[in-house]
BAMAR-366150 format. One record per residue (C-alpha): residue in three letters; x, y, z. Coordinates in steps of 0.25 Angstrom, whole numbers, plus 2048, in hexadecimal, padded with zeros to 3 digits. Example, Ala and Ser with C-alpha at 12.3 -4.5 7.8 and 13.67 -1.06 7.14 Angstrom:
BEGIN
ALA8317EE81FSER8377FC81D
END
This chain:
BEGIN
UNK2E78A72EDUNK2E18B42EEUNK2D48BC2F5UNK2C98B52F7UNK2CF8A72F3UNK2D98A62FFUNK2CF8AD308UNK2C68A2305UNK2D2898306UNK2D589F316UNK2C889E319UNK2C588E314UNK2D488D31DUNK2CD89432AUNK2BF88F329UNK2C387F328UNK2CC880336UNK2BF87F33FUNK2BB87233AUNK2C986F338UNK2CA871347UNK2BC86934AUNK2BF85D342UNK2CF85B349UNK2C785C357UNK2C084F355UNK2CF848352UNK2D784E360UNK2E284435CUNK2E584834FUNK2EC85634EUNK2EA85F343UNK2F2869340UNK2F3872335UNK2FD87732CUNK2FB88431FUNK302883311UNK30288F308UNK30588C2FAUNK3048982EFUNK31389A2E8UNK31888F2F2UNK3138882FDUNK31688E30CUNK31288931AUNK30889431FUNK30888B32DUNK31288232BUNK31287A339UNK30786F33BUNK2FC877344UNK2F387234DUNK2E6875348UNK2E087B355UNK2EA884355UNK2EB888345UNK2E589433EUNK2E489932FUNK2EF8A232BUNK2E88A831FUNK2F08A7312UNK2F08B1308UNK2F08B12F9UNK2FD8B12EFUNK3048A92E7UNK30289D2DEUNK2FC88F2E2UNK3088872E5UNK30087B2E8UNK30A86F2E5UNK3168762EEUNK3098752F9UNK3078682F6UNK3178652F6UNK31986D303UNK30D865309UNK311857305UNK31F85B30BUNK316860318UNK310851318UNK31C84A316UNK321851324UNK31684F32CUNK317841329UNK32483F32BUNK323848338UNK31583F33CUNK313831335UNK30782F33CUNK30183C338UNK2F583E332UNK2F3842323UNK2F3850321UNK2E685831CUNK2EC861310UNK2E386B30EUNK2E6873303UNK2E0881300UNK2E18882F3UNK2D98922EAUNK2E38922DEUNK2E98892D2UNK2F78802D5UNK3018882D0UNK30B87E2D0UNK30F86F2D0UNK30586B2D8UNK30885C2D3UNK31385B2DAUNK30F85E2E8UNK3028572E7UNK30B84C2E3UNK31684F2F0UNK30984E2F7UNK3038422F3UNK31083B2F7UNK30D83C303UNK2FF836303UNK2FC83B313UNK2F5848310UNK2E784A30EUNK2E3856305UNK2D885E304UNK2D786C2FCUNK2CF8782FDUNK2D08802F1UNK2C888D2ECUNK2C78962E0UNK2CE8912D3UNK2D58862DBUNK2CA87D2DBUNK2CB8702D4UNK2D98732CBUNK2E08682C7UNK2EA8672D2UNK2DD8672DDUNK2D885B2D5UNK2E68532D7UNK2E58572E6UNK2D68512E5UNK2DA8452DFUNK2E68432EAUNK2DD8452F5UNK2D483B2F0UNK2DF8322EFUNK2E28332FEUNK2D4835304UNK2D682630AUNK2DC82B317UNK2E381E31BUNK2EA82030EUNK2F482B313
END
């Protein structure tokens, strides 16, 4: 990502945590806590412990690398399986994936890690050149599959 691409991305990230925030205070007993992915030549934990969301800021990212969206993907479907392990009765997580460039690997393979574990909820934000490639239409298409709630 580079310039005005991840600046946009860092301010998307920054600008959705108020009404992140407003919304998780009309559910007291559900807590939300956040958790940052950095995928480019790899994928590396940018906040890698579960954060309580009133307590969680935006660590700007910055530009470089490739777009390793299937190790993301394949980092993130082993992040699920933890927490679900850790916390059966756990919520589905909310993936949010930002991205402003093309996949730049297998991404098959993580969506399908992913898929696996059918208890994650995903959403994507996406600017530039990423928008509507063919791996964002494979992660449409498995959203879509999952937007039954009491299916996960």
């Amino acid at each position: 990502m580079a310039g005005e691409r991840i600046a946009s991305l860092n301010w998307a990230a920054k600008a959705a945590l108020p009404a992140m925030r407003e919304t998780a205070a009309d559910y007291p007993d559900v807590a939300v806590t956040l958790r940052v992915l950095r995928y480019a030549d790899g994928a590396d934990w940018i906040v890698p412990h579960p954060t309580p969301l009133p307590a969680f800021a935006w660590v700007n990212l910055a530009a470089g690398g490739e777009t390793g969206l299937g190790a993301a993907l394949a980092t993130l479907a082993d992040a699920v399986a933890g927490t679900l392990a850790q916390e059966p009765a756990a919520l589905a997580p909310v993936l949010i994936l930002l991205s402003d460039g093309m996949p730049t690997d297998d991404w098959q393979a993580g969506l399908a890690a992913l898929d696996e574990r059918r208890r994650a909820l995903i959403t994507e934000v996406q600017t530039g050149l990423a928008r509507r490639n063919e791996a964002s239409k494979a992660i449409g298409a498995a959203k879509a599959a999952r937007d039954d709630p009491t299916d996960l």
